[in-house]
C-alpha positions in Angstrom: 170.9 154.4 -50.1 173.5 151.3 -50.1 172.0 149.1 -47.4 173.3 145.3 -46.1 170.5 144.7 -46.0 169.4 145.8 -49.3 167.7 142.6 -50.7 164.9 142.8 -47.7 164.6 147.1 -47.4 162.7 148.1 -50.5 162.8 152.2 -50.8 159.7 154.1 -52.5 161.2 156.2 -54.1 158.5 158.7 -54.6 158.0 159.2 -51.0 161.8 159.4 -50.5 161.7 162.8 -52.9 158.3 163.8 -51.4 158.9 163.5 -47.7 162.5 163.4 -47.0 164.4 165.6 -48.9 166.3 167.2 -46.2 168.5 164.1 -46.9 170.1 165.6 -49.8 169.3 169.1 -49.0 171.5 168.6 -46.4 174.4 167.0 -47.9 174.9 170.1 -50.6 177.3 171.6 -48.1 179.6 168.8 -48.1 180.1 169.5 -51.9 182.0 172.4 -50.9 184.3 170.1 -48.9 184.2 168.0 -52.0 185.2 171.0 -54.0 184.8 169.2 -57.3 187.2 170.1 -60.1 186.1 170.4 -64.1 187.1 166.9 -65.4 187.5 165.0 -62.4 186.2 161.7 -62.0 184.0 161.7 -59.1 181.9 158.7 -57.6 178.8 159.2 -55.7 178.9 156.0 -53.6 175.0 155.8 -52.0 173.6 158.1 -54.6 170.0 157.5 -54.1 167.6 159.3 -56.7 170.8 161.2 -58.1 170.7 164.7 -57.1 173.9 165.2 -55.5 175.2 163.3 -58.1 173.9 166.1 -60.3 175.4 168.9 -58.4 178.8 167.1 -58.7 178.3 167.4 -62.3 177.2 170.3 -62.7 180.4 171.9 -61.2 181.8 170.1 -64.4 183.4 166.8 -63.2 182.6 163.9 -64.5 180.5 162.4 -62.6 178.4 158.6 -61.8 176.6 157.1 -59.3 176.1 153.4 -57.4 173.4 152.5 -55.2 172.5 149.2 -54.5 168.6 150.0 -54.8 167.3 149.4 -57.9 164.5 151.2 -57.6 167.1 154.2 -56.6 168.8 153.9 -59.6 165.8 153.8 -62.2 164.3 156.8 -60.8 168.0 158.6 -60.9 168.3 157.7 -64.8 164.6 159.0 -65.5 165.7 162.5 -63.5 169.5 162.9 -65.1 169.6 160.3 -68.3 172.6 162.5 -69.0 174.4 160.8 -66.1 175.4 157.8 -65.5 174.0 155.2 -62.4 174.4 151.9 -62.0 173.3 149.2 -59.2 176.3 147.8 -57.0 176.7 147.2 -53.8 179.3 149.3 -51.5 181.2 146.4 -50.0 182.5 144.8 -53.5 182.1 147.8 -56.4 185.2 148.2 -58.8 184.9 150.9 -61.5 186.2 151.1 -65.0 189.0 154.2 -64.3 190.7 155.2 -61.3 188.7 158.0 -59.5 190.0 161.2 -58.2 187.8 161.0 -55.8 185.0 159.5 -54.0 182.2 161.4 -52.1 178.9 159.9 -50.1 176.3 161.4 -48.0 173.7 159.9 -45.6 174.9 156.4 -46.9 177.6 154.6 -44.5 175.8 154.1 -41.5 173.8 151.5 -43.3 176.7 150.1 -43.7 178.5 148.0 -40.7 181.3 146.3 -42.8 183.0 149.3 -42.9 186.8 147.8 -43.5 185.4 146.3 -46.9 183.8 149.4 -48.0 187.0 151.7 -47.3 188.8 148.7 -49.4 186.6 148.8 -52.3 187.1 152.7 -52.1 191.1 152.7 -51.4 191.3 150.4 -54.7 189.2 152.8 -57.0 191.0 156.0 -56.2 194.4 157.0 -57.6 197.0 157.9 -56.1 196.6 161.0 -53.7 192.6 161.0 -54.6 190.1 162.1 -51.5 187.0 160.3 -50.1 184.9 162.7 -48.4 181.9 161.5 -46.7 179.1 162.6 -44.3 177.0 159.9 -42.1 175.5 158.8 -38.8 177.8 159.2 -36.0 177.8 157.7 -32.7 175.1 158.5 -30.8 172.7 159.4 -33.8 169.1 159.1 -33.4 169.7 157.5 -30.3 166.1 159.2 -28.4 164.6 157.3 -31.6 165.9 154.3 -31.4 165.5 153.8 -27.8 161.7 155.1 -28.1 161.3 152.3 -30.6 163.2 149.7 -28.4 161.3 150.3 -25.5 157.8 150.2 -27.6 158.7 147.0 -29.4 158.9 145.4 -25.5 156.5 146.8 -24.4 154.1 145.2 -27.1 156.4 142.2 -26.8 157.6 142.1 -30.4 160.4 139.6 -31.3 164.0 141.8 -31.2 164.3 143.3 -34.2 167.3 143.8 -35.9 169.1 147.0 -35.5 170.3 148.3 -39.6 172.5 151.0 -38.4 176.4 151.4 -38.2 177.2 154.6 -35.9 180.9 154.9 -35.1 182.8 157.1 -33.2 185.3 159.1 -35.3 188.0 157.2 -33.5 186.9 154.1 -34.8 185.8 155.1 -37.8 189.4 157.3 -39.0 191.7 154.5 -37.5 189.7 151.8 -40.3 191.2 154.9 -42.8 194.3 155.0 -41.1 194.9 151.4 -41.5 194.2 151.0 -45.1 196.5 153.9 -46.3 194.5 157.1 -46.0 195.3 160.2 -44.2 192.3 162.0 -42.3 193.1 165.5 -42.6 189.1 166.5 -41.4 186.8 164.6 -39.0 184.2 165.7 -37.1 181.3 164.4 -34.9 178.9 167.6 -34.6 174.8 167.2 -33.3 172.1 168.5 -36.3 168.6 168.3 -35.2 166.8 167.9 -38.1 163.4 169.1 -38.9 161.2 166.4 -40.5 159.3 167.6 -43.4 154.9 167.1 -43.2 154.7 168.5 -40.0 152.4 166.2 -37.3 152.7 163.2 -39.8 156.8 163.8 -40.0 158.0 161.4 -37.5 155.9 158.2 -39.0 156.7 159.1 -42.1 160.5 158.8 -40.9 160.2 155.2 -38.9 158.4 154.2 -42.1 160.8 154.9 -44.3 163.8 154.5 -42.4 163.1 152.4 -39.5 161.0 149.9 -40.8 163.3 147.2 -40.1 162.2 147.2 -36.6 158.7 147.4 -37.6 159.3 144.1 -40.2 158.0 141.1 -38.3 154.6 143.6 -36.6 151.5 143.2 -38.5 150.2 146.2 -40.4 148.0 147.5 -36.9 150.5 146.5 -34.9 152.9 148.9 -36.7 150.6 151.7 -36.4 150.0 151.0 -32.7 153.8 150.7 -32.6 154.7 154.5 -34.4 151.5 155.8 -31.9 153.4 154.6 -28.9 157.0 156.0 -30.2 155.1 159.1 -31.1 153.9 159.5 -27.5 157.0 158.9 -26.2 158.5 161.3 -27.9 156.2 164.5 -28.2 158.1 166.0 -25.2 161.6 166.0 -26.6 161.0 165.6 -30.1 158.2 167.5 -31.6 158.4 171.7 -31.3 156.2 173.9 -33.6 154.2 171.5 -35.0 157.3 170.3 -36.7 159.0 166.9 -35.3 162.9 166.6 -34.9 164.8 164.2 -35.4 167.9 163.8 -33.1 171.1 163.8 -35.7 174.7 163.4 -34.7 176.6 163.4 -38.1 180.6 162.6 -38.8 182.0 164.5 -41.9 185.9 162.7 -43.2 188.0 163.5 -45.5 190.6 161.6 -46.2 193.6 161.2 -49.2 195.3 158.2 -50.1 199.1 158.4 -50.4 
């Protein structure tokens, strides 16, 4: 999880496997767009606890991950010490031989300097490698994020900052277009998404993911705050005892010339 805001977001890793695993569940089908290759270099850019970055291997590339959590990145090496991980950070990573490709999921909408991202990626591919990536796309989570907006006036919390990047695929493809890349696949598509832990799946969700907004509320005012959004949403968002989160995901690839 490669964050700006990395140095103030701390990620518990254990809940992170426990609770939210659909967020690399997910992203195995983008390894067939991936289609690793035995002996390829690959770069999972955002790799989080490592277990894409294991899949990548295991279809015999050679493969490493970056995240800029350390807390990521030690629980990655204690689950794949046959890999290797390091801690950098998206917008200024080099690496020691050109890639033949690099590959992120769930990671770029944390990211809103997108132009020096897709630099630091350009720079590390050779000639004709691929980036293939999935992330939040315009419009993502936007019943959330307004439930939370609304909430945080209505308690009159100070505005908290937004963490999210959600492009359309216009914007995003033409920041690929202008560095030297070639889209050949983009697409914005919606994906509800279950949340896992059933009645307690939506708090667990703004705590781990949201809690930017939540940062300057005192502990009960954070609960009262996730009661309120939960209210709000139990209408729209919560079917069969299971709570749904309202993705809209873009999946790129791209090759560089």
């Amino acid at each position: 999880m490669l964050n700006p805001t990395w140095n103030t977001q701390t990620w518990d890793t254990a809940r992170y496997e426990q609770q939210h695993s659909f967020v690399w569940q997910y992203g195995e089908s983008l390894l067939d767009l991936l289609s690793p290759q035995p002996g390829e270099q690959i770069l999972d850019l955002g790799c989080g606890t490592g277990q894409l970055t294991e899949k990548i291997a295991a279809r015999g590339a050679i493969a490493q991950g970056i995240d800029a959590s350390p807390a990521m990145i030690e629980r990655a090496q204690q689950s794949y010490p046959q890999l290797r991980f390091a801690v950098a950070d998206a917008r200024n990573f080099q690496v020691d031989v050109p890639l033949d490709a690099v590959f992120s999921n769930a990671v770029l909408h944390w990211i809103p300097e997108a132009e020096a991202v897709i630099t630091c990626i350009r720079q590390a591919l050779k000639p004709g490698g691929r980036f293939v990536a999935e992330f939040g796309g315009q419009g993502n989570v936007q019943g959330i994020v307004r439930a939370l907006e609304q909430t945080l006036v209505a308690i009159a919390s100070p505005q908290a900052p937004n963490p999210w990047y959600f492009p359309s695929i216009g914007e995003y493809t033409t920041c690929l277009e202008q560095q030297g890349f070639t889209v050949i696949y983009a697409a914005l598509f919606d994906r509800p998404t279950p949340l896992e832990s059933g009645t307690a799946g939506l708090a667990n969700w703004l705590q781990m993911f949201a809690s930017s907004f939540l940062s300057q509320l005192s502990a009960s005012q954070q609960q009262q705050a996730i009661r309120q959004v939960e209210q709000q949403l139990r209408p729209s968002h919560f079917q069969n005892d299971t709570w749904i989160a309202d993705y809209r995901r873009i999946r790129v690839i791209a090759t560089l010339a």
